[in-house]
C-alpha positions in Angstrom: -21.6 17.5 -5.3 -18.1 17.4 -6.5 -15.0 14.8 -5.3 -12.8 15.9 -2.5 -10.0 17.3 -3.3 -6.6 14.9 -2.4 -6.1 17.6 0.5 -9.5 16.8 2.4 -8.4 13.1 1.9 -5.1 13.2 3.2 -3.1 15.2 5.8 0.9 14.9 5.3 1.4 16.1 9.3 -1.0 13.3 10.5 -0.6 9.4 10.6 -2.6 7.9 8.3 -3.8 4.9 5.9 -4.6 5.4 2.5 -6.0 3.6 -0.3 -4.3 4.7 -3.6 -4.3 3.6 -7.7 -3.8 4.3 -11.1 -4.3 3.5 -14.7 -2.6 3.3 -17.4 -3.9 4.3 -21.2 -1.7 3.0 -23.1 -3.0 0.1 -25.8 -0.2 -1.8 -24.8 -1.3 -1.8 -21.3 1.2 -0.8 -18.5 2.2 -5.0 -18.0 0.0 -7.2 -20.0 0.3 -8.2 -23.4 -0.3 -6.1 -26.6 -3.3 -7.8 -28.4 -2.0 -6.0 -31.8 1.9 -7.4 -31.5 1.6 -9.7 -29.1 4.6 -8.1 -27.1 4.6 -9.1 -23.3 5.1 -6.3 -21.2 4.8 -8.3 -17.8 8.4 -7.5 -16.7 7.6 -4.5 -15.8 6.2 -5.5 -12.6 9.4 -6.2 -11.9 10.4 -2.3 -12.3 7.7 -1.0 -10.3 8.2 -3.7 -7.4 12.0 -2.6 -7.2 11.2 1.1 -7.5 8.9 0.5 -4.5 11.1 -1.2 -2.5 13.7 1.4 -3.2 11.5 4.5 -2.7 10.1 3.1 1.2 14.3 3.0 1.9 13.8 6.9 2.1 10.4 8.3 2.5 8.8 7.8 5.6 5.6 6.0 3.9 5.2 2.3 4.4 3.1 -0.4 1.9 0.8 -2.0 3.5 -0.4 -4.0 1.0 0.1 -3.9 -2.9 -1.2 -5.4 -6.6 0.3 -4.9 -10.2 -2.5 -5.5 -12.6 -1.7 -5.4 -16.8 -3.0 -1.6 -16.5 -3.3 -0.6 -13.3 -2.0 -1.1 -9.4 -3.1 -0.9 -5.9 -1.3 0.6 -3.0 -2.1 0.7 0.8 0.3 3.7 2.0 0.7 4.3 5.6 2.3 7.4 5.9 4.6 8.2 9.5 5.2 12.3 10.3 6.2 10.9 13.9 9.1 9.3 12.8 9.8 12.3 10.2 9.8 14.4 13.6 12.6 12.4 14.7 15.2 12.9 12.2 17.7 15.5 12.2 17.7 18.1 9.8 20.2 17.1 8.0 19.0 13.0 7.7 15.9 14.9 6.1 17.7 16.6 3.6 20.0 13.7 3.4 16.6 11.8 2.2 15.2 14.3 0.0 17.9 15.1 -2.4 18.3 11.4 -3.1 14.7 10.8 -3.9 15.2 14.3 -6.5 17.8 12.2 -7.9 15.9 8.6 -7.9 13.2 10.6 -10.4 15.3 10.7 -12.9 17.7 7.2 -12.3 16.1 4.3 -14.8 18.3 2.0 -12.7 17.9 2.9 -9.5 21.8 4.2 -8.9 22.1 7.4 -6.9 25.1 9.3 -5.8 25.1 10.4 -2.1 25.0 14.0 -1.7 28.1 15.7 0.2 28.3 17.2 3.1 28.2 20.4 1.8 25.1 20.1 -0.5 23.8 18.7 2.7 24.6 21.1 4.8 24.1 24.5 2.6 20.3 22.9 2.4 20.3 22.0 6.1 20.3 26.0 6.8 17.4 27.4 5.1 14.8 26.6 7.7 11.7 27.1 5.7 13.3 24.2 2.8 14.1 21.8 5.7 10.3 22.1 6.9 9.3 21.6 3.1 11.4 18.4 3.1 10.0 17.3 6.0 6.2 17.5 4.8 7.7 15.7 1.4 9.0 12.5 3.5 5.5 11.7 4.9 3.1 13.2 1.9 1.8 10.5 -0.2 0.9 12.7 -3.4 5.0 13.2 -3.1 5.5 9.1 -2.9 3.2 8.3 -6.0 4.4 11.5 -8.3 8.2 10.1 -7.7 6.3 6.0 -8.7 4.5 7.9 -11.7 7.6 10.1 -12.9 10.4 6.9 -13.0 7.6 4.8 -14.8 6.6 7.1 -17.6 10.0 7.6 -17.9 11.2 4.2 -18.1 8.2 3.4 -20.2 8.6 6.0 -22.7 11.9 4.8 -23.0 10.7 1.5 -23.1 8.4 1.8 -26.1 10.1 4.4 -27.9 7.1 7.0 -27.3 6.4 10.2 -25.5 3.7 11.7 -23.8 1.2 10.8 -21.3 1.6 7.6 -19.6 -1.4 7.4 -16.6 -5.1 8.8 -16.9 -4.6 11.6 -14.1 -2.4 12.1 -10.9 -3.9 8.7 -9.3 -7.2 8.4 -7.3 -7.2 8.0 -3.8 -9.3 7.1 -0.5 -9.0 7.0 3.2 -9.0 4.2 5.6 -10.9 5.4 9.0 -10.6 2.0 10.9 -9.5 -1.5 11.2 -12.8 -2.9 9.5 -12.0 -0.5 6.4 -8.3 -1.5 6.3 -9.4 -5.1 6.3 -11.9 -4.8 3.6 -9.8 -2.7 1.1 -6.6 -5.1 2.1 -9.3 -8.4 1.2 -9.5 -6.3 -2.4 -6.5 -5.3 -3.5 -5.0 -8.6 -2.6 -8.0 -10.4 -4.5 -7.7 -7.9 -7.5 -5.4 -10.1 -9.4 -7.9 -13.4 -8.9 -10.9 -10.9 -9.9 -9.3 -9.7 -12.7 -8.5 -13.1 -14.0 -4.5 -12.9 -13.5 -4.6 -15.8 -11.6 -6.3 -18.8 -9.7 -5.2 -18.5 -6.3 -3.6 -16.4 -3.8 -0.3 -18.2 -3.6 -0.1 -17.8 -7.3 -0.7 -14.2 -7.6 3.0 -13.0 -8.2 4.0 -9.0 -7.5 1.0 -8.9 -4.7 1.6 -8.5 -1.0 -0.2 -11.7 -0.9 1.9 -13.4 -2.6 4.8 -11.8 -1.1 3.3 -12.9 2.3 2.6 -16.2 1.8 6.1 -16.8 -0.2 7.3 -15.4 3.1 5.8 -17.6 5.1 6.9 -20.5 3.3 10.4 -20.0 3.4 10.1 -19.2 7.3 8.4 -22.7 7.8 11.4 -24.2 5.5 14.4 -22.4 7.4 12.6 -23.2 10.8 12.5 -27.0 10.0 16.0 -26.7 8.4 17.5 -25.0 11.3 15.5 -26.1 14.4 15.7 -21.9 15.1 12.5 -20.4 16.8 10.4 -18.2 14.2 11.3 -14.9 15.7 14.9 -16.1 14.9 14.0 -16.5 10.9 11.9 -13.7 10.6 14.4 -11.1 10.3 15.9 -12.5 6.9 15.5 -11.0 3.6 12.2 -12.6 2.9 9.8 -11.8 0.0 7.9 -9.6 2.5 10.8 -8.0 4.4 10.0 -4.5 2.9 5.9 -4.6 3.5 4.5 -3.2 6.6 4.0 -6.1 9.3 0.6 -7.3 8.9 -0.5 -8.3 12.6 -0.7 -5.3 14.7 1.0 -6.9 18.7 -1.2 -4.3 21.0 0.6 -3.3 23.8 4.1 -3.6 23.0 6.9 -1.2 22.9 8.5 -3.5 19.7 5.1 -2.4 17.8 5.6 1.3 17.6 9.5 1.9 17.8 9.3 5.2 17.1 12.1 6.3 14.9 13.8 3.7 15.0 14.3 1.3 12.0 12.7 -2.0 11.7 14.1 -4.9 12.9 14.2 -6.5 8.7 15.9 -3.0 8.1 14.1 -2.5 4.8 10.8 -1.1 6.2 10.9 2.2 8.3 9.3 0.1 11.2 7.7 -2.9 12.9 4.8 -1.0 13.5 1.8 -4.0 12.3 -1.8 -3.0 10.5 -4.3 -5.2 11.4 -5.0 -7.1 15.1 -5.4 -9.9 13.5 -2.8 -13.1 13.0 -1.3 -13.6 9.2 -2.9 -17.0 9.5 -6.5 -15.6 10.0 -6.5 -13.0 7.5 -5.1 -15.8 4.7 -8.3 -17.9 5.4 -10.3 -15.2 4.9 -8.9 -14.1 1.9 -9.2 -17.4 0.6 -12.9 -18.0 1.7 -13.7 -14.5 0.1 -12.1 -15.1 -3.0 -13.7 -18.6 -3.5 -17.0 -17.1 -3.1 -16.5 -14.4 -5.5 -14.7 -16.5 -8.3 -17.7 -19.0 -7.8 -20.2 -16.3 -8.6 -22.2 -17.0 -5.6 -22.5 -15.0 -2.0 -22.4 -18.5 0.0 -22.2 -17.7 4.0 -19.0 -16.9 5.7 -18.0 -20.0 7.6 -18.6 -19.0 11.7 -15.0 -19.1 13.0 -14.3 -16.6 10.5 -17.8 -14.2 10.5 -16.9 -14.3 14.7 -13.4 -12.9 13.5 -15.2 -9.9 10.8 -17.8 -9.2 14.0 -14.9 -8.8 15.8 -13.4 -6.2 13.7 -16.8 -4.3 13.5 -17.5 -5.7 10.2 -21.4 -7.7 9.9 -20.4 -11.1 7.5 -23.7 -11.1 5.7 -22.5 -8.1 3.5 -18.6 -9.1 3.2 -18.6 -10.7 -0.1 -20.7 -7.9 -1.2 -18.2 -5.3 -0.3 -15.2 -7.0 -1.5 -17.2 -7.7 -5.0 -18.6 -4.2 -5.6 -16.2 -2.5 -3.7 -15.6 0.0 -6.4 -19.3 1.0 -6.5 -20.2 0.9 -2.8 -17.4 3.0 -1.3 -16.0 6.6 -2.5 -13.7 9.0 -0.9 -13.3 7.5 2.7 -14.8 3.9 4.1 -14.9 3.0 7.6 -18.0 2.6 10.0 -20.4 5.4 10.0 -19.2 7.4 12.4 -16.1 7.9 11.1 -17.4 8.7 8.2 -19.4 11.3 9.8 -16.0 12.8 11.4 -14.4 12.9 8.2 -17.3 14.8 6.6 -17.6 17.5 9.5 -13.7 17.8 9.2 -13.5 18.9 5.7 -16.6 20.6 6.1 -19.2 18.3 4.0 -22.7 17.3 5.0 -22.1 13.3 3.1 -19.8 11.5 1.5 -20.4 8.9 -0.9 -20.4 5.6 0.5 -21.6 6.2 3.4 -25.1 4.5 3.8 -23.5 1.4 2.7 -21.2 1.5 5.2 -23.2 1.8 7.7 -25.0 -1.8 6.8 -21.3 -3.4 6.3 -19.5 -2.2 9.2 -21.0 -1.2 13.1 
């Protein structure tokens, strides 16, 4: 049976989380070192972290979580139609002729268009409801990544041509026990991949962003005497990511059009019902296990936190290790899975029996 096509994985009117990646094929790698010269190419994290950063100031995507490998990244996209629907015509063509512009900007400068451009754009009703799909479509996010970097990187190496293997590759999230696996193994990608020896050490990862985050809270709230909802609103390393912990039940969570409280993410809106805390110790229990080689057991305080989540412990490390061979187009428990297939008219999708023993 063939893939899915992007279109059965994704729906630009609908919210929705998305696992998404590509891969460079250059020798030189996209960030590693050249083997043949020697050349380091690692500060080009450094491009793609400030392109993302830049491009969530406009679309109405948000990173969930993120990983810049030497050849390839991660992203966690959570894209937001409802807050699209909330912005005037003109904010949405406001939006979409700067991100034409940031396509072509090495160094991030844009001009901001007049009030005419604006407006002459504004009254063509069938553009404005183009513009509007663009803000929340994640094949439009990645394509405006993917153009800047070949660009910059062509430029970079003196070279033309292709840059990436294909468009990117990309998966849905059906659930919080899905989100939490894929989350576990983008952040651990770096540690897997031999990048680096612990969490707090893996640089241009929303890991590391997180913890270096927390940090610097925990210094400023000592420093200051100030309550940590006072602090959290500074420009912090993880200002721009999606809030991890998901507060059920309050207004402040779902703000619907209505920029975040950091004012560098669209909103507040959390991920996971989980606390920060939590999720680090897993991470770090996870990634122990799998550096070690060995599938030891998940200690209980934190198997009572996967069962809560609809996620059985005694096949975690195994998902997070194999990940890439035990899940395909979608992941999630069963019967989401089974949704998904019905919805884009499938009888299976690949992945699914093993999701069934993981998640419940």
């Amino acid at each position: 049976m063939p893939g899915g096509t992007r279109a059965e994985v994704f729906d630009p009117h609908e919210v929705g989380v998305y696992h998404c990646w590509n891969r460079c094929v250059r020798r030189a790698w996209l960030c590693g070192i050249d083997k043949l010269t020697g050349n380091n190419y690692n500060y080009r994290r450094r491009w793609i972290k400030k392109r993302l950063r830049l491009l969530c100031q406009f679309f109405a995507i948000e990173v969930g979580f993120y990983a810049l490998l030497s050849n390839h990244w991660h992203l966690i996209l959570r894209n937001r139609p409802d807050i699209v629907e909330t912005w005037s015509d003109k904010e949405v063509v406001r939006r979409c002729l700067i991100i034409n512009q940031l396509a072509k900007s090495l160094d991030g400068s844009y001009k901001e268009p007049s009030e005419a451009e604006i407006q002459i754009a504004a009254n063509d009703p069938e553009l404005v409801a183009e513009y509007r799909t663009r803000l929340s479509h994640i094949s439009h996010f990645i394509g405006s990544l993917c153009e800047y970097l070949s660009r910059h990187i062509n430029e970079d190496d003196c070279l033309s041509g292709t840059l990436w293997e294909g468009r990117y590759s990309c998966r849905s999230i059906e659930d919080d026990a899905g989100l939490l696996t894929t989350g576990i193994y983008v952040d651990l990608n770096q540690l897997r991949a031999g990048e680096a020896l612990t969490p707090e050490e893996s640089e241009y990862t929303s890991i590391g962003d997180r913890l270096a985050a927390l940090l610097k809270r925990l210094e400023q709230s000592e420093e200051t005497a100030l309550a940590w909802e006072q602090v959290a609103d500074e420009d912090l390393p993880d200002s721009w990511l999606a809030e991890l912990t998901l507060d059920e039940g309050l207004e402040s969570d779902v703000r619907k059009g209505l920029r975040s409280a950091t004012g560098r993410r669209l909103s507040d809106r959390g991920l996971l019902p989980l606390p920060l805390v939590d999720y680090v110790k897993l991470l770090e229990e996870t990634g122990r296990q799998i550096v070690a080689g060995k599938a030891g057991a998940i200690p209980q305080h934190l198997a009572s936190l996967l069962e809560r989540l609809n996620i059985h412990a005694e096949h975690w490390v195994e998902s997070i290790r194999d990940f890439d061979k035990l899940f395909g187009k979608s992941i999630g428990c069963q019967t989401n899975l089974v949704h998904r297939a019905k919805r884009n008219n499938r009888g299976w999708i690949r992945g699914v029996r093993h999701c069934a023993q993981a998640f419940h």
